[in-house]
Structures are given as structure tokens and as C-alpha cells.
PLY file of the C-alpha trace (Angstrom):
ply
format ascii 1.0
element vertex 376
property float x
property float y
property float z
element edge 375
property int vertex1
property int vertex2
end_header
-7.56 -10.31 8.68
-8.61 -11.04 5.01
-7.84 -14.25 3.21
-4.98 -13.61 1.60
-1.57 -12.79 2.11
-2.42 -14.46 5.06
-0.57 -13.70 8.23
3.21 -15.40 8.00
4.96 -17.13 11.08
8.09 -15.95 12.03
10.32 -18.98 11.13
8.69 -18.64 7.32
9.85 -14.62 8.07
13.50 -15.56 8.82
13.83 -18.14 6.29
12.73 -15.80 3.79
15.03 -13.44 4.54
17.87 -15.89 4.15
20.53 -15.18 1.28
19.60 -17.47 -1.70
21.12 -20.51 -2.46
21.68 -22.09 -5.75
18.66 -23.89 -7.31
20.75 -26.55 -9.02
22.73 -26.81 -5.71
22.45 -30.39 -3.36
20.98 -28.39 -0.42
18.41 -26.94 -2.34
17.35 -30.37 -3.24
17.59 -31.72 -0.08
14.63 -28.84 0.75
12.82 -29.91 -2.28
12.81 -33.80 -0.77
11.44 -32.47 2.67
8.89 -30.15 1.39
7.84 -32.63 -1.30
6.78 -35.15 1.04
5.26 -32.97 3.42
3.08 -31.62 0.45
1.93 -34.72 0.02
1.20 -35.23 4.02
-0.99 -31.98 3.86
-2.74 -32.58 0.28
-3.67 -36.50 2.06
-2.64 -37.63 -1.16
0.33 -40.32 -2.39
-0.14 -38.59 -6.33
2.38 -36.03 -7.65
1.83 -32.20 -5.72
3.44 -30.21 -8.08
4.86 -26.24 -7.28
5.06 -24.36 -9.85
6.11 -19.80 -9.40
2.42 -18.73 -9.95
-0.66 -17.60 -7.76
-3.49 -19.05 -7.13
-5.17 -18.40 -10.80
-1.80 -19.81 -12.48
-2.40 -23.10 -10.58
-6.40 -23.58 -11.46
-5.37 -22.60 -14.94
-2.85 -25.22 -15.24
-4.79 -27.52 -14.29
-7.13 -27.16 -16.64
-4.69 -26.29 -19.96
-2.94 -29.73 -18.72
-5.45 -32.32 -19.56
-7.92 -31.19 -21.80
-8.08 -30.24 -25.87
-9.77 -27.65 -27.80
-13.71 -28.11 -27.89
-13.85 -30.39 -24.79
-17.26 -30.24 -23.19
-16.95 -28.82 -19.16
-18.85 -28.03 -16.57
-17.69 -25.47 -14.73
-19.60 -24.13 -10.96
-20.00 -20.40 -10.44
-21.83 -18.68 -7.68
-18.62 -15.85 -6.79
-16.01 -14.25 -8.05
-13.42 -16.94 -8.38
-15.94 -19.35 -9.75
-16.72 -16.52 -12.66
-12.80 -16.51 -13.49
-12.71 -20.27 -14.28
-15.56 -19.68 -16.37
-13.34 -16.98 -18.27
-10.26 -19.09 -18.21
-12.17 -22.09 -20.06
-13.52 -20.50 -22.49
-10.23 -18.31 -23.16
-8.57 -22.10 -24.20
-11.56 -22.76 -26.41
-13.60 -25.02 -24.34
-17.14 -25.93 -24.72
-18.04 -24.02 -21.35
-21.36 -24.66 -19.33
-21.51 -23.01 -15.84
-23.80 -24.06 -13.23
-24.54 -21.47 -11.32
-25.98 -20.00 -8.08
-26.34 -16.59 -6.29
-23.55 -15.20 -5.04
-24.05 -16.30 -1.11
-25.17 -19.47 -1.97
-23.88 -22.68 -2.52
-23.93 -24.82 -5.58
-26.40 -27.02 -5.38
-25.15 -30.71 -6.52
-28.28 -32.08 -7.94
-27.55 -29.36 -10.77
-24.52 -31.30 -11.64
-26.32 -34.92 -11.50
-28.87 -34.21 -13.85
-26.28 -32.76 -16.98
-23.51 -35.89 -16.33
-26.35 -38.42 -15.72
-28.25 -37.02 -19.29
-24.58 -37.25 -20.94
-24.79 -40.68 -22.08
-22.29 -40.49 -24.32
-19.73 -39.29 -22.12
-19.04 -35.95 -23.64
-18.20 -34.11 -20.43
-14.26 -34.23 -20.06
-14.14 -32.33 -16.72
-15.86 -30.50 -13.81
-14.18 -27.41 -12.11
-15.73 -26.66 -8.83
-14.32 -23.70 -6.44
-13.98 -25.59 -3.02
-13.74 -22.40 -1.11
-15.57 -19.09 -2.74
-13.52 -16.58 -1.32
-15.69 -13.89 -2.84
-18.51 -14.75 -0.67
-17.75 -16.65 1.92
-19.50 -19.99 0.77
-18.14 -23.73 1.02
-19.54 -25.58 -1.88
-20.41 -29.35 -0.93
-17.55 -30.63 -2.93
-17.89 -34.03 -1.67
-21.73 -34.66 -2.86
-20.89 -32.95 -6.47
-17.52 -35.02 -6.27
-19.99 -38.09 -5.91
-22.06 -37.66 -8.95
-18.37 -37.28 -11.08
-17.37 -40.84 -10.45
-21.04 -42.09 -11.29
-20.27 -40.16 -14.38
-16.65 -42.59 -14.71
-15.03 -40.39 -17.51
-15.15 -36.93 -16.44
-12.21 -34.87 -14.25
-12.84 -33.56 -11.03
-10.75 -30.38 -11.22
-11.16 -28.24 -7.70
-10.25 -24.56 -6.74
-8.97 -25.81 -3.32
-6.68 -21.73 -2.83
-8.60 -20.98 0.44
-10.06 -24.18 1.71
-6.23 -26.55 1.44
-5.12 -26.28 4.66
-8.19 -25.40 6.41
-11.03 -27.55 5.63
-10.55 -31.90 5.67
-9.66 -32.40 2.08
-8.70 -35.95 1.54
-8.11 -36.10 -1.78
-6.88 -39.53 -2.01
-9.84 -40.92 -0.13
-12.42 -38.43 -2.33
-10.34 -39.56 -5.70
-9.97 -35.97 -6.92
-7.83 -35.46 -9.71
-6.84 -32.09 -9.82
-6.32 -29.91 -7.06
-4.90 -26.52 -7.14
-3.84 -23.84 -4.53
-1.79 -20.58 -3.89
0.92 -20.22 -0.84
-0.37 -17.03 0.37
-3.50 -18.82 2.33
-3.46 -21.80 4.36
0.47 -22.32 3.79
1.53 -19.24 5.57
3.71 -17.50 3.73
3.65 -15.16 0.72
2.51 -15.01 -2.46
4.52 -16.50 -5.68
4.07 -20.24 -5.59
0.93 -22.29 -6.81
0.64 -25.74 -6.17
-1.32 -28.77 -8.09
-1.99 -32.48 -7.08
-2.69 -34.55 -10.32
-4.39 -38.31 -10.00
-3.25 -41.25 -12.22
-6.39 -40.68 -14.03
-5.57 -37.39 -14.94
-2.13 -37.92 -15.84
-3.77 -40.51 -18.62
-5.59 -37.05 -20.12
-2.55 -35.80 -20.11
-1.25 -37.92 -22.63
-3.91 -37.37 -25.08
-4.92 -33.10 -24.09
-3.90 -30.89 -26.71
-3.95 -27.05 -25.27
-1.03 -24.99 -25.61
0.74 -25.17 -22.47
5.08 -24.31 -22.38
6.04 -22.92 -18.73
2.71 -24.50 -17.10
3.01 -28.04 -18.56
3.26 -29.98 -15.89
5.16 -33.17 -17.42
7.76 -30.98 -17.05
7.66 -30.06 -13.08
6.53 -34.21 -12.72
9.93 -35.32 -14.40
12.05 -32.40 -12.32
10.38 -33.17 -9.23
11.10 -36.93 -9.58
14.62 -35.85 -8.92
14.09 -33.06 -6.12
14.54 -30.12 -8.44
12.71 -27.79 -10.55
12.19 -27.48 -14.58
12.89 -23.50 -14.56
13.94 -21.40 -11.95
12.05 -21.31 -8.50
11.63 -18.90 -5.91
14.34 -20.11 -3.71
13.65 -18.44 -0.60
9.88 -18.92 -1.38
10.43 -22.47 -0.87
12.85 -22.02 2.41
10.04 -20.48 3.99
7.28 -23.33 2.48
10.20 -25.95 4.60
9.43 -23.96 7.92
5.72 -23.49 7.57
4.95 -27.27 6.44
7.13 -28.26 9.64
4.74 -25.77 11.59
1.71 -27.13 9.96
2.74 -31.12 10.42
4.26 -29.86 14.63
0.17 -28.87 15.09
-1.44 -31.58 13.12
-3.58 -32.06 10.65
-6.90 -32.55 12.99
-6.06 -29.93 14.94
-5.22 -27.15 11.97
-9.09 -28.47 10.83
-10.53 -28.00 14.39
-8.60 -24.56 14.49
-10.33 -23.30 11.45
-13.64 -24.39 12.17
-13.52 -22.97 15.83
-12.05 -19.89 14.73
-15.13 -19.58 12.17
-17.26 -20.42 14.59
-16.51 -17.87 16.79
-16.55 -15.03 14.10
-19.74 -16.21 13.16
-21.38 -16.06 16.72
-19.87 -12.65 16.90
-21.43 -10.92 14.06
-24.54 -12.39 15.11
-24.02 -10.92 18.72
-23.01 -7.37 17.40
-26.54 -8.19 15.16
-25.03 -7.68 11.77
-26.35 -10.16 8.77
-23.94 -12.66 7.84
-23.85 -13.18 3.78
-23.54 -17.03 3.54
-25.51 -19.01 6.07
-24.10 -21.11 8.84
-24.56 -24.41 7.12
-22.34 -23.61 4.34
-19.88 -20.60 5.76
-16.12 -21.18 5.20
-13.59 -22.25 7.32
-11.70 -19.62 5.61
-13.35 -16.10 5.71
-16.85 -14.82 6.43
-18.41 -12.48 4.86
-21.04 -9.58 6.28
-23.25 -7.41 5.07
-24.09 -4.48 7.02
-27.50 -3.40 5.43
-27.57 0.20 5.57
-24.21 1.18 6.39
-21.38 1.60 3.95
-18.91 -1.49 4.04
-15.73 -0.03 2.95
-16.26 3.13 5.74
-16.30 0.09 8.36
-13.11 -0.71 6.47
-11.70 2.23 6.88
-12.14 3.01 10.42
-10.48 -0.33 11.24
-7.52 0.55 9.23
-7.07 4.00 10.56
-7.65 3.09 13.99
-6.44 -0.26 14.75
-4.70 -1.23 11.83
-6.72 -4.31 11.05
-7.16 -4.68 7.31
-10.53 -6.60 6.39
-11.21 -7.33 2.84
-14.03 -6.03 1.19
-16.79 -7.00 -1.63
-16.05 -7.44 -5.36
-17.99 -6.84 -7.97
-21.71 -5.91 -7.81
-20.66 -6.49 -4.00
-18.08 -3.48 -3.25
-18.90 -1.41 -0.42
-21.56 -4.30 0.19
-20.17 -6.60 2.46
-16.63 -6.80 4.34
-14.68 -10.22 4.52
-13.13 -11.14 7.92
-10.06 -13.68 6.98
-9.67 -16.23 9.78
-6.71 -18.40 7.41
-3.44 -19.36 8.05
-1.76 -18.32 10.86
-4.50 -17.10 12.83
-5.21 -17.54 16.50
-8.22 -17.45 19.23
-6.35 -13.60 20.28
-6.31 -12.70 16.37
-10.27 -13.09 15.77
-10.71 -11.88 19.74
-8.65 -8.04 18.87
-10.92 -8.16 15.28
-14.18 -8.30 17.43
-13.34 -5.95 19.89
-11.60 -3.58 17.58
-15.01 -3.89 15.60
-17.08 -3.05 18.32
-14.97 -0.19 19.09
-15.48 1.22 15.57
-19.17 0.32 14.84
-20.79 3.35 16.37
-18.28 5.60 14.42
-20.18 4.82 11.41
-23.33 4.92 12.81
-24.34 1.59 14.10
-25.14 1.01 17.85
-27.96 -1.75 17.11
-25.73 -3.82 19.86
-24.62 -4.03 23.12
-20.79 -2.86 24.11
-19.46 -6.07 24.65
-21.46 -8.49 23.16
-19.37 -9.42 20.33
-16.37 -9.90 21.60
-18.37 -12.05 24.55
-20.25 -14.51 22.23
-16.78 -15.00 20.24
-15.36 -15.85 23.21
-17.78 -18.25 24.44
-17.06 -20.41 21.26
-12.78 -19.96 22.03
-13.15 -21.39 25.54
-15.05 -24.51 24.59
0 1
1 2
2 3
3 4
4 5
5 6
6 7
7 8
8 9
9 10
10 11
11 12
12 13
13 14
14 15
15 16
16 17
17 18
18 19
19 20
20 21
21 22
22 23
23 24
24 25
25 26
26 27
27 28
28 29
29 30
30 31
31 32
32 33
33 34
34 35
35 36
36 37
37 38
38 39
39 40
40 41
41 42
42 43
43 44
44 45
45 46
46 47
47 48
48 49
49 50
50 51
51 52
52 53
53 54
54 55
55 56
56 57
57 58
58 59
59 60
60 61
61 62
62 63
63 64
64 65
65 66
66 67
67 68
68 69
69 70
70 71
71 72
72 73
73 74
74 75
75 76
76 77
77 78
78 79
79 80
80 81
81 82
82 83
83 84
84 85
85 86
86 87
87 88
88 89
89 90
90 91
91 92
92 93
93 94
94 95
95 96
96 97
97 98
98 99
99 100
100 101
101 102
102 103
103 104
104 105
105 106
106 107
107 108
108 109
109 110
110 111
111 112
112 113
113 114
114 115
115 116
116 117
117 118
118 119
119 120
120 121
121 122
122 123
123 124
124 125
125 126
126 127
127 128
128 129
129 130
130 131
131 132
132 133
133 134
134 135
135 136
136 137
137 138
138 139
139 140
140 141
141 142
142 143
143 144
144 145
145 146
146 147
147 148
148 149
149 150
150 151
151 152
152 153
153 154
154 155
155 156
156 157
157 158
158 159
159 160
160 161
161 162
162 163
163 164
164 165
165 166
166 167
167 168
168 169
169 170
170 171
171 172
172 173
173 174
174 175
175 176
176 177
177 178
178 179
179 180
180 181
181 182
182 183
183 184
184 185
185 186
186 187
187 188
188 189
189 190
190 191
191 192
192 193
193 194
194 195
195 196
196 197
197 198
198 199
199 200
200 201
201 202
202 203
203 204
204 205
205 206
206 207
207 208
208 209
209 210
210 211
211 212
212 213
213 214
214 215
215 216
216 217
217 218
218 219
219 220
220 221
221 222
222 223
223 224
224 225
225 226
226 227
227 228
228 229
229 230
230 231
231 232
232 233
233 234
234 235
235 236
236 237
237 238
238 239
239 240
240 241
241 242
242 243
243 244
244 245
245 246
246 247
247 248
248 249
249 250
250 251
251 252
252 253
253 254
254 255
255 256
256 257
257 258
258 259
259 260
260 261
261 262
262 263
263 264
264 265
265 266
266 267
267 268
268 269
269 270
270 271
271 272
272 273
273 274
274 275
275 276
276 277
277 278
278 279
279 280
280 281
281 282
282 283
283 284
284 285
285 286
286 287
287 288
288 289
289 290
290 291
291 292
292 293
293 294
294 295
295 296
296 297
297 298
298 299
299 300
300 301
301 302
302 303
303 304
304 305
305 306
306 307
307 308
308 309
309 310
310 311
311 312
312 313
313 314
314 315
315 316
316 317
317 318
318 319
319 320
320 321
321 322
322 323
323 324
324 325
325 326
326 327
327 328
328 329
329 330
330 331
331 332
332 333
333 334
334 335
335 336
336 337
337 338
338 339
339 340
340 341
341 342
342 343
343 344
344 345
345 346
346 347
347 348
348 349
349 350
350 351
351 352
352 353
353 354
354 355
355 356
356 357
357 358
358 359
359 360
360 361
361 362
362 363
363 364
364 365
365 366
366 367
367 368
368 369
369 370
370 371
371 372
372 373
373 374
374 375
């Protein structure tokens, strides 16, 4: 239960444990073709979605190193963890970095980003990198509104961190006009980690042609021309990719409305939950993710609540990072997750609270409110 590796389905299991085939091999590209197009069905997008054998952080930072030169002016949106690293990342290529920012638990607030691209008259601002999903904390960042004040802007990028909310949160990114969009297989795909994917717009394949950052293994002209012909610049994870071909078939068998409505019930429930078992949730209803939430249990050590799960159920839950460890835990609902998943989590956490010390609830009322939301 933590948002990544994310549960895997057991066609994804048996494909992966498949002998390899040959990359360079007729069958293999026959995969590519399929899995290809069904990228393209879950990104909502007709532009280029483009694997490439990195996580999560590989794919953001290509997409950044991809269209943009030394010096370019960016605004970049941190209020976590993962918002922080972009921050990092930018200013590691020599980019003229300015984060917006927000408390951790909070959402970005989009007005922020109006006022500096509506004062940049000249057009200065090349890009802006928003985490979708803050994994760290639990937040969903209104990436529609700040997406809105980017194409009032007309020249800038709209380069998202989409690794926990692609594949659980509507993300049209056709319909939106997002340029970049980057995620990691281990979430909402459903099956391990190794394979990073980006989407790239027309527009941002024109800054391509002009951005000057050093880029060799993650230039992404070079997976565009391979994956014109249904293979791969460099060598992929083959069995990686056998398992993406299962999942994506799962994924389009359930439907895109109904993965959405999955996620958002299945937070839903969580989130009535901790409230029942009268724990403080970290990020507030109106902008918790689809993907994890996030509690803080003032006055009693997260990572012993941790613990106890692990030792006696076997439920992992992630915990805080940061100036947050030991702060909050992280319950994952991503991926391959079902109404019985989030129902053992509750119960099992019920079952451990008072073994820490906690018994500000009543015995069942967790696992009753959760289910309350389930049977809807």
C-alpha cells in the first residue's frame, strides 16, 4: 500500500517472467506497435509517448534537458518532495530557476503563476514544470487552472510531473494542450520499475529544434525516429515491455472512466476512514490525491504505526520524507488496487492502532465509514 512499486497483476507477473526475445526481432516490434498505440489511448493524446529505460526522475529530467538551453528563464512549482527535485534538476542544467512555492500539504496556488507570466512581457519564461501529483504529501496541484494561465502566456512550455497522477486522475492532455508529460511504470501502469515514459506536443518538438542542453541517451529525437518504426534507439527492457502489453490491455478491458472513478472512490474511502478512526489527514479533501493520502498522527510516532503493520499484517505503508519522517504515513491506493485492498489496510490499521497507543476511536469505525463509500 504505498505509491510505488505499485501492486502488479498477474498477467504483467507471467509476462515478465517470460524468456526474452530479441529487441531487433519482428515480434518484439509487433509489441512495440500494440503498446504504442495504447500509450497513446491512456496519455488521451495523438502526439509522440515516448519510453525510454529510466524511472520516474529520468523521464521529468528528459523532458526538461530536451527543449530548453543554458540560461532559459523557468518557473518551476514546489510545495513536496518531488517538486524540490525539479527545482535541483533545473538548476543542475544551468537554468535560470524560480520556484513558486507552497507548504508542504498545500497546493500551489495558480494565481502565483499568473502574476510572474502576465508581468513577463517580453516573453522570457521558456517553460513551467508543475508536479501533477505530489507524492510526498499527498496534494493534487490544480494543474488545469495553472495550465490556463501558460497558454495566456503563448510562448512558454507546460512541462508536468504526471508519475503518480497518469493513470489515475482524468489527464487529457490533448484537450489541456500540455506539452510535456512524464511518468514512471511502477505507479498507475502496474508493473515494475525501469521504464519512464514522455508525451511531447508539436509545440515542444519546435523547442526541440532550437534547445541546446547536453542530452546523448535521453535525447528524445532519437526514441521519436526509432519509435516511428516500432523499435527502440538502444536496448530496452524486453520483458519490461511484455508486461507494459498485458497491463495496457488490463487498463483499456476496464476503461478509462472507470480506472478514474476507481481511484477517486478508492480515495474516497481512505479518506472517510482516517477521519472515522479520528486521525488528521495532511492535505485537505479538496485537493487530496487520487493516488495516496497522507496522515499525520499528532502525537504518536509514524514509522512505529509502520512498523506494526509490517510485522503483523504485512502491509507496507510509506512513510514521510524529509522534515516529515516519522511525521506522517502514506497509504498508496495506485495501480492495481481494489475496494478489498483499502478494506484489509483499514481493518489491519485498526487492529494495530492501540498497539501504539491510540484508542481515540471506536473498534470498527474505520473500516465501517470506508465501507460506506465502497458500496455506493
Amino acid at each position: 500500500m504505498i505509491p510505488g512499486p505499485t501492486p502488479v497483476p498477474e498477467a504483467a507477473l507471467l509476462a515478465l517472467a517470460k524468456h526474452p526475445i530479441g529487441h531487433r526481432t519482428g515480434e518484439f516490434s509487433n509489441i512495440l506497435a500494440e503498446v504504442t498505440e495504447n500509450l497513446k489511448w491512456l496519455h488521451q493524446t495523438q502526439n509522440d509517448v515516448l519510453m525510454l529505460n529510466v524511472s520516474g526522475t529520468g523521464a521529468v529530467e528528459a523532458g526538461i534537458i530536451n527543449f530548453l538551453s543554458p540560461g532559459d528563464r523557468i518557473l518551476v512549482g514546489s510545495n513536496g518532495k518531488f517538486g524540490e527535485r525539479w527545482v535541483e534538476v533545473a538548476q543542475a542544467y544551468g537554468l535560470n530557476v524560480e520556484a513558486v512555492t507552497a507548504e508542504w500539504g498545500k497546493p500551489l496556488d495558480p494565481s502565483a503563476f499568473a502574476a510572474k507570466l502576465q508581468a513577463d512581457t517580453e516573453k522570457q519564461i521558456k517553460a513551467v514544470i508543475i508536479t501533477h501529483s505530489e507524492t510526498s504529501t499527498g496534494v493534487i496541484n490544480d494543474l488545469a487552472a495553472i495550465n490556463h494561465h501558460v497558454k495566456e502566456h503563448g510562448q512558454a512550455l507546460i512541462i508536468v510531473d504526471a508519475v503518480t497522477s497518469l493513470g489515475a486522475f482524468n489527464l487529457p492532455i490533448d484537450t489541456w494542450g500540455l506539452d510535456v508529460v512524464a511518468s514512471g511504470s511502477q505507479k498507475g501502469y502496474m508493473i515494475p520499475p525501469g521504464l519512464g515514459f514522455v508525451s511531447v506536443s508539436a509545440k515542444a518538438w519546435e523547442a526541440y529544434k532550437t534547445a541546446k542542453l547536453p542530452k546523448y541517451y535521453l535525447d528524445l529525437g532519437k526514441y521519436r525516429k526509432s519509435a516511428a518504426k516500432n523499435t527502440t534507439p538502444f536496448t530496452p527492457p524486453v520483458n519490461l515491455i511484455v508486461a507494459l502489453h498485458a497491463s495496457l490491455r488490463i487498463m483499456k478491458e476496464e476503461g478509462l472512466e472507470s480506472i478514474f472513478a476507481r481511484h477517486e472512490r478508492l480515495k474516497n474511502a481512505t479518506r472517510a476512514a482516517i477521519k472515522a478512526l479520528n486521525l488528521p489527514l495532511f492535505a485537505a479533501d479538496e485537493y487530496g490525491s487520487p493516488a495516496i493520502t497522507a496522515v499525520e498522527p499528532l502525537g504518536i510516532e509514524a514509522d512505529k504505526i509502520r512498523s506494526a503493520m509490517k510485522k503483523r499484517f504485512d502491509i507496507a505503508l510509506a512513510g514521510g520524507q524529509d522534515h516529515l519522517k516519522n511525521k506522517i504515513f502514506r497509504i498508496g491506493h495506485l495501480g492495481f488496487v481494489s475496494d478489498r485492498d483499502i478494506l484489509s489496510c483499514i481493518a489491519s490499521l485498526e487492529a494495530v492502532l492501540p498497539e501504539v497507543g491510540y484508542d481515540n476511536f471506536t473498534p470498527g469505525a474505520g473500516v465501517a465509514a470506508a465501507n460506506q463509500v465502497l458500496i455506493k
